[in-house]
C-alpha positions in Angstrom: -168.0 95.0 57.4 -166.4 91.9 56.1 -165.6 93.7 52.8 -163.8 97.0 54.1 -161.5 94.5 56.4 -160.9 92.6 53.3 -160.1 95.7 51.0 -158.0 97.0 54.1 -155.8 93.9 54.7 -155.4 93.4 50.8 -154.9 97.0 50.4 -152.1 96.6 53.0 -150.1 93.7 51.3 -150.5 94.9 47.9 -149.5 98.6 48.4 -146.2 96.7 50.9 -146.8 98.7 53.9 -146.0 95.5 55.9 -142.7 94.0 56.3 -144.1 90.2 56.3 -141.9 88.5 54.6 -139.5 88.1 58.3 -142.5 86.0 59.2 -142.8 84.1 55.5 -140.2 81.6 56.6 -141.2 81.2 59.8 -145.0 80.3 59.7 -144.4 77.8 56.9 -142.3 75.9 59.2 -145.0 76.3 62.1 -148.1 75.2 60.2 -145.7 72.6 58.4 -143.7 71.0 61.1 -145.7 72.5 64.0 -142.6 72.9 65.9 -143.0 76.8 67.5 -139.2 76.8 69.1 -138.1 76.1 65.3 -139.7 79.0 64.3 -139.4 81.3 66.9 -135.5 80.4 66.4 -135.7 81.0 62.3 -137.5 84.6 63.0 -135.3 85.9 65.6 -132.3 84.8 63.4 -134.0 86.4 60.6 -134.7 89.6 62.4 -130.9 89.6 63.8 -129.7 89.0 60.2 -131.9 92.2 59.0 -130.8 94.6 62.1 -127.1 93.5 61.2 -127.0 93.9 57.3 -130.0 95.7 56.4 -130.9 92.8 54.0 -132.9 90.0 54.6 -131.7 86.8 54.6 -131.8 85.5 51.2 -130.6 88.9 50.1 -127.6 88.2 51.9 -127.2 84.6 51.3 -127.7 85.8 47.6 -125.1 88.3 47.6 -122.8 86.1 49.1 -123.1 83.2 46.6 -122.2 86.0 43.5 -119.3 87.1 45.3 -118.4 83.9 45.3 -119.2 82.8 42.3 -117.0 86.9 41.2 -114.6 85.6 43.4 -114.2 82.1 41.7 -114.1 83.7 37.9 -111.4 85.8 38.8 -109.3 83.0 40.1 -109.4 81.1 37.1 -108.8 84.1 35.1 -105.4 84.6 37.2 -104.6 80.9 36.5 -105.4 81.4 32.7 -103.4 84.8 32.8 -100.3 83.1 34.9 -100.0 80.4 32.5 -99.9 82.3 29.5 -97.1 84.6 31.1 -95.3 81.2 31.5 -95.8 79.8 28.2 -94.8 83.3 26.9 -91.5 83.2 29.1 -90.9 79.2 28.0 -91.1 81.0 24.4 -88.9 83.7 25.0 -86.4 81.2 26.7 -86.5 79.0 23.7 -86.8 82.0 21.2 -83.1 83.4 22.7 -81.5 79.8 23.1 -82.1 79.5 19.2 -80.6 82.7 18.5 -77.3 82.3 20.4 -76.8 78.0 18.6 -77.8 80.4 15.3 -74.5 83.1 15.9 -72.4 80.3 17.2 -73.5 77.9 14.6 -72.3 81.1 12.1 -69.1 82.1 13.8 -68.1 78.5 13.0 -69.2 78.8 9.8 -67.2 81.8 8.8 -64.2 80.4 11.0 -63.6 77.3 8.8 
């Protein structure tokens, strides 16, 4: 008897027929801390976090932190971007100022 409840509740976990892992978090704290309202308040918000996403918890927080993280790199890539673009102008500016001293600087020339 003890074997065929054994191979049933392994047979359960293994083939992941049971969504446990709600109640991973939760028990951990309870045996750990003992405190039941802690729990009982870290399943329900787990459980409200799944009903509202469709992910659990740390497949949100997850996805959130490489948005981020997306969200960061293309920040810096706008800074990079925007201060080449002002270098470039700064060039161009410079490139044109030289060009006009260079036709004055040879109307003189041929003046004299």
């Amino acid at each position: 008897m003890k074997k065929i409840f054994a191979c049933l509740f392994a047979a359960t976990f293994l083939t992941g027929c049971v969504q446990s892992t709600a109640m991973i978090g939760p028990a951990m704290t309870l045996v750990s801390s003992g405190n039941a309202t802690h729990a009982f308040g870290t399943f329900v918000t787990n459980k409200a976090v799944e009903e509202e996403t469709g992910m659990q918890t740390h497949e949100l927080l997850v996805k959130k932190v490489e948005e981020q993280q997306i969200k960061n790199k293309d920040l810096k890539i706008n800074k990079e971007l925007s201060s080449l673009l002002e270098r470039n102008i700064n060039d161009k500016q410079l490139f044109i100022l030289l060009q006009n001293n260079i036709k004055n600087t040879r109307k003189e020339l041929n003046l004299n």
